[in-house]
VOZA-893810 format. One record per residue (C-alpha): residue number from 0; residue in one letter; x negated, y negated, z negated. Coordinates in steps of 0.001 Angstrom, whole numbers. Each point is the difference from the previous one (the first is absolute). Example, Ala and Ser with C-alpha at 12.3 -4.5 7.8 and 13.67 -1.06 7.14 Angstrom:
2
+-----+------+---------+---------+---------+
! seq ! type !       u !       v !       w !
+-----+------+---------+---------+---------+
!   0 !    A !  -12300 !    4500 !   -7800 !
!   1 !    S !   -1370 !   -3440 !     660 !
+-----+------+---------+---------+---------+
! end
This chain:
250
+-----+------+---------+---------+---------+
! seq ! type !       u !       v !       w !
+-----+------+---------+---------+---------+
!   0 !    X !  -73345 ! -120873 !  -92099 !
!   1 !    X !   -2635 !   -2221 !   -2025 !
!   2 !    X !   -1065 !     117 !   -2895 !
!   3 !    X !    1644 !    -844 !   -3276 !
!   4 !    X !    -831 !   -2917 !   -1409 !
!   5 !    X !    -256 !    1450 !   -3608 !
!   6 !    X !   -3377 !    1403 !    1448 !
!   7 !    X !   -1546 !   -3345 !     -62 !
!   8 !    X !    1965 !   -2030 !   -2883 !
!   9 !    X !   -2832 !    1078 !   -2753 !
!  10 !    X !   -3773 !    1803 !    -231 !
!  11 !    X !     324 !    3782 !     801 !
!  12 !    X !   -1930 !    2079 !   -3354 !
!  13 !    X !   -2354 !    1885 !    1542 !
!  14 !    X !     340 !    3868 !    -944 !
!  15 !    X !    2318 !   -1448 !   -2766 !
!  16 !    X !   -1240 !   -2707 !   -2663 !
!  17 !    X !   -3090 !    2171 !   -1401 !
!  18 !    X !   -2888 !   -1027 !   -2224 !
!  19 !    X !   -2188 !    2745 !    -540 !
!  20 !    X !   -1786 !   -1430 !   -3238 !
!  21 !    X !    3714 !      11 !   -1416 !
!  22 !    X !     629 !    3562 !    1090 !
!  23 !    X !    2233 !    -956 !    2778 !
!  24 !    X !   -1026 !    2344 !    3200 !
!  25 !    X !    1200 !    -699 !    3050 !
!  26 !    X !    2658 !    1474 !    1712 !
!  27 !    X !     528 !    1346 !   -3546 !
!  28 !    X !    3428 !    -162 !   -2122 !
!  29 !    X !   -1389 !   -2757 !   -1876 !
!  30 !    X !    -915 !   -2441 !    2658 !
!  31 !    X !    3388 !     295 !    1920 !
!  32 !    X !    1606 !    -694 !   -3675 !
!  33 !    X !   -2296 !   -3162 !    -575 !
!  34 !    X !     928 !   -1075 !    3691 !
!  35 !    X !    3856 !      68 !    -650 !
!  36 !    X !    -689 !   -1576 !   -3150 !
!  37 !    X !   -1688 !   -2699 !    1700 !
!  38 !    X !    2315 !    -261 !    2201 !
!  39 !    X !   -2332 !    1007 !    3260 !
!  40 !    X !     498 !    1590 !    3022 !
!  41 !    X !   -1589 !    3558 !      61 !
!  42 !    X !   -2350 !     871 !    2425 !
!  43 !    X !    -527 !    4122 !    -350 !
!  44 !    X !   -1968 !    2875 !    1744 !
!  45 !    X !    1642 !    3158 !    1212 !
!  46 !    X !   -1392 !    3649 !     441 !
!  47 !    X !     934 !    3374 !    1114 !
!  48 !    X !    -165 !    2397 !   -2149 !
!  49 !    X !    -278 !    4427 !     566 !
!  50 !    X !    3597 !     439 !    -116 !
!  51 !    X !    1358 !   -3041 !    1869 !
!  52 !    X !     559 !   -2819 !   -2783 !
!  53 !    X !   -1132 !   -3599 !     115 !
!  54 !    X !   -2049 !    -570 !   -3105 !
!  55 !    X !   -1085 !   -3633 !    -402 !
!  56 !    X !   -3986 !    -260 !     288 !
!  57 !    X !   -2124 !   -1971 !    1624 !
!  58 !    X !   -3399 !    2778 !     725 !
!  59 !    X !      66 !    3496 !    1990 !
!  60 !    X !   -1953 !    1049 !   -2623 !
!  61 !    X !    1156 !     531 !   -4103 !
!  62 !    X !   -3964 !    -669 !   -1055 !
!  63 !    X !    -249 !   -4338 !    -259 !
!  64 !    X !    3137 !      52 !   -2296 !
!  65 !    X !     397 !    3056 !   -1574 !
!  66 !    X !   -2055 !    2986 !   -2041 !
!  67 !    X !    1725 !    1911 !    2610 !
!  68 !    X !   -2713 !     457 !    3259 !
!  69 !    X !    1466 !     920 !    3631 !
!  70 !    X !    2071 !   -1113 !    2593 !
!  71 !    X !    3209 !    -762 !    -809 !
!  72 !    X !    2160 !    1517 !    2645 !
!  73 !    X !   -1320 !    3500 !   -1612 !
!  74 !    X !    2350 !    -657 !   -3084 !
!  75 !    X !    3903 !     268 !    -421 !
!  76 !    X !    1538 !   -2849 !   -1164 !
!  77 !    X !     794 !    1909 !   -3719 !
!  78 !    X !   -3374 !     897 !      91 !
!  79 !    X !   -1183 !   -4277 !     868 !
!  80 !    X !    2802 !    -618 !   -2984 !
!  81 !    X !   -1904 !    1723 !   -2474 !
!  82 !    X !   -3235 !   -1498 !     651 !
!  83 !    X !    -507 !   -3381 !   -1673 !
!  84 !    X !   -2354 !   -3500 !    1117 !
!  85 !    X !   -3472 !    -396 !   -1373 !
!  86 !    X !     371 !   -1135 !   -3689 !
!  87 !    X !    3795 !    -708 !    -228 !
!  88 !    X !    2866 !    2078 !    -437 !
!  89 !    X !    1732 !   -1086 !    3109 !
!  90 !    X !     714 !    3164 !    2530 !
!  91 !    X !       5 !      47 !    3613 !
!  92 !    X !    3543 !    -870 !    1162 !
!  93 !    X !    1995 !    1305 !    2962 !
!  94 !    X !    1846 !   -2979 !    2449 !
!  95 !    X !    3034 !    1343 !   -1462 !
!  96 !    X !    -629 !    -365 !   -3374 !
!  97 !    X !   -1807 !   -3677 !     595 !
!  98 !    X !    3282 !   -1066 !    2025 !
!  99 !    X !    2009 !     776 !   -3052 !
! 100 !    X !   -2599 !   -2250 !   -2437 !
! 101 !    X !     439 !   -3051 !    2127 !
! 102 !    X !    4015 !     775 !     590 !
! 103 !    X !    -159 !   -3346 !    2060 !
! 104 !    X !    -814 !   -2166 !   -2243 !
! 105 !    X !   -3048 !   -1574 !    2290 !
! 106 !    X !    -488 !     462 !    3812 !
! 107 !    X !   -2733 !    2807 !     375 !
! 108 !    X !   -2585 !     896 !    3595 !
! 109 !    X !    -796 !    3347 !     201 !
! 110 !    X !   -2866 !     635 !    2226 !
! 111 !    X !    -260 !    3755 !    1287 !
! 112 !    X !   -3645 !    1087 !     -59 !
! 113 !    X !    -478 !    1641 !    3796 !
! 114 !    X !   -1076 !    3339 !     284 !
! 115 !    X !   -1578 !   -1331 !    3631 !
! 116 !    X !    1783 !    2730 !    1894 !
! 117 !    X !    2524 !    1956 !   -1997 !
! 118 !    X !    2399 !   -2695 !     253 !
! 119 !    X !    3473 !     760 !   -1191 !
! 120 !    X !     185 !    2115 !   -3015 !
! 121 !    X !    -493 !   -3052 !   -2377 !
! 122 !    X !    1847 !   -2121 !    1770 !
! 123 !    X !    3044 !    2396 !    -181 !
! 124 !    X !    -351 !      12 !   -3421 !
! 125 !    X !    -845 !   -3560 !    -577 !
! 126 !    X !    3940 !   -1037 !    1937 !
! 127 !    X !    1602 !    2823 !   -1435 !
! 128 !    X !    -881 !    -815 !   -3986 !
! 129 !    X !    1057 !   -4012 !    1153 !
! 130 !    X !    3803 !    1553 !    1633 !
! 131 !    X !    1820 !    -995 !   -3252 !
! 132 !    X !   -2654 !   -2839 !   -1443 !
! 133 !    X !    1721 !   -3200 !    -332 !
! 134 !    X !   -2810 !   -2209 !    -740 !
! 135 !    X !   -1747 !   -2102 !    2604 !
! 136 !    X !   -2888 !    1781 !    1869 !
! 137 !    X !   -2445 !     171 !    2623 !
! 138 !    X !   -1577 !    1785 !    1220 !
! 139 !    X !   -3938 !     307 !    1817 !
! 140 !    X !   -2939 !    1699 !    1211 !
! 141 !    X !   -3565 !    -217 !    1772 !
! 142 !    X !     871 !    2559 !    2506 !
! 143 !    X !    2156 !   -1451 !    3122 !
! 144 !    X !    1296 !    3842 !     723 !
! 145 !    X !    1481 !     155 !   -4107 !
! 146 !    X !    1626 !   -3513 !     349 !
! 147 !    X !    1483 !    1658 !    3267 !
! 148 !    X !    1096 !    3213 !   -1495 !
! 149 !    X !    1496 !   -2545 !   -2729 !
! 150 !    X !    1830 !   -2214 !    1864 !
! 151 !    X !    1835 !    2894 !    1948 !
! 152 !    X !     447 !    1840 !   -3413 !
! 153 !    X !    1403 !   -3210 !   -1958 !
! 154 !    X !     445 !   -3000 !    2610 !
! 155 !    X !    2010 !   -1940 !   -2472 !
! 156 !    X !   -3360 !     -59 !   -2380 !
! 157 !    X !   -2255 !   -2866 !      27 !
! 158 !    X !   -3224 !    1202 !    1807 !
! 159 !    X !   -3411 !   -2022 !     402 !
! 160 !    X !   -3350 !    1223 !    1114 !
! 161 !    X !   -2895 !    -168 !   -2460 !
! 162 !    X !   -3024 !   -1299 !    2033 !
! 163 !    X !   -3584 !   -1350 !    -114 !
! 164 !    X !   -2229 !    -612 !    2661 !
! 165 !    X !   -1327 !    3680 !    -222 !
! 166 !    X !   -3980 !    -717 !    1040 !
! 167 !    X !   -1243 !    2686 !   -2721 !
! 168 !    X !      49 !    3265 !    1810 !
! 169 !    X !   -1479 !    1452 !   -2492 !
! 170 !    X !    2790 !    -667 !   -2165 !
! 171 !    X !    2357 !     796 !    2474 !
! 172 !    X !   -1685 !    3440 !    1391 !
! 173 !    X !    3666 !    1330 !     938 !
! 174 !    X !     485 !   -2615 !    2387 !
! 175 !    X !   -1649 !    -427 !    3158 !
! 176 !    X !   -1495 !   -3134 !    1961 !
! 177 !    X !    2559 !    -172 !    1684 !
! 178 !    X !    2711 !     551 !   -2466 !
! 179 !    X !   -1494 !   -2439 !   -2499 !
! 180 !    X !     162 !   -2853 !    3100 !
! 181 !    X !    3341 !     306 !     402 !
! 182 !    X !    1179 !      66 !   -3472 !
! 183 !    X !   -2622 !   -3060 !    -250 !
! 184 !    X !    1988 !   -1791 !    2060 !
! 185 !    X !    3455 !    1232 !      20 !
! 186 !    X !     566 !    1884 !    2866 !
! 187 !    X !    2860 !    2582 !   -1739 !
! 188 !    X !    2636 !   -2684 !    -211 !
! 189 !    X !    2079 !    1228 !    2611 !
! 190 !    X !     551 !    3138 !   -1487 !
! 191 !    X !    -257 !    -886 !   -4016 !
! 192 !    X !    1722 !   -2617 !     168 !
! 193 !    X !    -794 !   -1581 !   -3235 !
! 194 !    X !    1762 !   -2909 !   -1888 !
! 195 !    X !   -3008 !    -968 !   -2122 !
! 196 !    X !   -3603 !     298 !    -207 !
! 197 !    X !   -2005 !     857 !   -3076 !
! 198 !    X !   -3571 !   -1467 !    1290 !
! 199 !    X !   -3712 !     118 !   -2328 !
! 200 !    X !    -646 !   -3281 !   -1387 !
! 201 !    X !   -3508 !     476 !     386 !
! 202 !    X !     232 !     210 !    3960 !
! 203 !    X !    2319 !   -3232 !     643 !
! 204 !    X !     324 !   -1925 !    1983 !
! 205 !    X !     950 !    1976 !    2520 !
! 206 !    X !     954 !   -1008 !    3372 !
! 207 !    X !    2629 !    2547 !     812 !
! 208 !    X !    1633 !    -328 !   -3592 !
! 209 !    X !     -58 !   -3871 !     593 !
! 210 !    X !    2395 !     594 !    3478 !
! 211 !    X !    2226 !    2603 !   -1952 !
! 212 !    X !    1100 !   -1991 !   -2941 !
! 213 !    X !     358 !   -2905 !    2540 !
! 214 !    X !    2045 !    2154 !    1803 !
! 215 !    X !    2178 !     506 !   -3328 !
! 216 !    X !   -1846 !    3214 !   -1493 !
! 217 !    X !    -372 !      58 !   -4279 !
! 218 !    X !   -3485 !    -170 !    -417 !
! 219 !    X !   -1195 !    1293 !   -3595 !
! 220 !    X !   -3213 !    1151 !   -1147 !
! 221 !    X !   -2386 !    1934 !   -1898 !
! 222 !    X !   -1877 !      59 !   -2658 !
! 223 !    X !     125 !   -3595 !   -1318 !
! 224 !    X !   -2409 !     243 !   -3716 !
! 225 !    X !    -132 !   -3722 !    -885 !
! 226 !    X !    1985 !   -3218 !     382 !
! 227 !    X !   -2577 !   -1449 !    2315 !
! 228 !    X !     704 !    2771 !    2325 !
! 229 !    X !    3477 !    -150 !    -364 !
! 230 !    X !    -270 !   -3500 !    1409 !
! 231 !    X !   -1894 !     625 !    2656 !
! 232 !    X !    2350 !    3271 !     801 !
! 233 !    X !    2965 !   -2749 !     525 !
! 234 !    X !   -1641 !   -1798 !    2326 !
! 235 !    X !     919 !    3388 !    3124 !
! 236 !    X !    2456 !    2168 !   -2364 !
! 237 !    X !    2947 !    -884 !   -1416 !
! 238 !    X !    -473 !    1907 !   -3061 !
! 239 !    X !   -2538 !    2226 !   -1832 !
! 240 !    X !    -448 !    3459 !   -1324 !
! 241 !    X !   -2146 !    -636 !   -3410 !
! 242 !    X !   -1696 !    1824 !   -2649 !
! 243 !    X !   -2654 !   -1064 !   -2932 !
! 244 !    X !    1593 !   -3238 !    -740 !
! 245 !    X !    4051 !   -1352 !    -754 !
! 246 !    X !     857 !   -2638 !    2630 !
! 247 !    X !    3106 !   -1888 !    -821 !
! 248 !    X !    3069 !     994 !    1874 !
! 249 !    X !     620 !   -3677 !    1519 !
+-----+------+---------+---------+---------+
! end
């Protein structure tokens, strides 16, 4: 199966169409309402929570967005319900409850946040809350063993890979040398088995994503913050993942 092309016809809002100064947080209520409006594709983040729910959240921890300080995974979803974003009154939301505000009316990418080793609890909920969604979706992840665990859990799902070169080790302490090399350079395709690749902007171009999408593999990117960019993005993707600036939909 490859990927649809709905996930390349127009720019992919990144964590929803958000604009902090406005009071639009992302991954919030708000910015997945201003995306639809906008007619946008939805790009959102997906975490575990304490008693097995997919909230949608970008950060392991509650402290960048929130009053609320801790990791998230400590907190039940009424509990992560209740609590609301930094200076708005948008609440978290559960996957459930942000699959029922979009209702299909624009394609969405949900990109499950790895746990780097407890792989399968959020992806069982992730395919479970999609059973009965309607809408077009995707659906993606940095970790090759989650986009595994996801493609035997939902096969019929769109799944990509979300990749970067991955020099920082610092920023990737979870992963080893060895690990980051073959993510680097693709070395889980025979068993992930993704239709699409969701690659940083700011590490193209890339060799090995130059021979996939020759191959035939959607190429899209992240985070594209200007026009300029966007440009240049076009030139190895076939479409972008934007935030911080409202590039037409042509």
């Amino acid at each position: 199966m490859s990927a649809p092309d709905w996930l390349i016809s127009r720019p992919i809002a990144h964590r929803g169409l958000h604009n902090a100064k406005n009071g639009i947080v992302e991954n919030s209520p708000g910015a997945i309402d201003a995306a639809v409006q906008a007619g946008h594709t939805i790009e959102i983040d997906v975490q575990l929570t304490a008693d097995g729910t997919a909230v949608v959240f970008h950060d392991e921890t509650l402290d960048r967005l929130t009053d609320t300080h801790g990791p998230l995974i400590e907190r039940s979803v009424d509990e992560l319900r209740e609590i609301a974003y930094r200076g708005t009154s948008d609440h978290i939301v559960s996957l459930a409850d942000a699959l029922t505000r979009v209702d299909g009316r624009v394609p969405l990418v949900i990109e499950v946040k790895s746990q780097w080793g407890n792989v399968g609890p959020l992806e069982r909920c992730v395919t479970e809350a999609l059973e009965d969604y309607e809408g077009a979706v995707a659906l993606m992840s940095f970790d090759p063993t989650s986009v595994s665990e996801l493609r035997r859990l939902a096969p019929a799902i769109p799944r990509g890979i979300v990749a970067c070169r991955f020099h920082d080790a610092e920023e990737w302490s979870q992963l080893s040398s060895s690990q980051r090399f073959r993510m680097r350079y693709f070395m889980h395709l025979l068993f992930t088995r993704p239709q699409f690749i969701s690659y940083d902007v700011d590490d193209l171009p890339s060799t090995a994503v130059r021979i996939l999408r020759a191959l035939g593999m959607h190429v899209i990117c992240w985070t594209v913050r200007s026009e300029d960019r966007r440009r240049f993005a076009l030139n190895y993707t076939d479409q972008i993942t934007f935030e911080g600036f409202k590039p037409d939909l042509t």
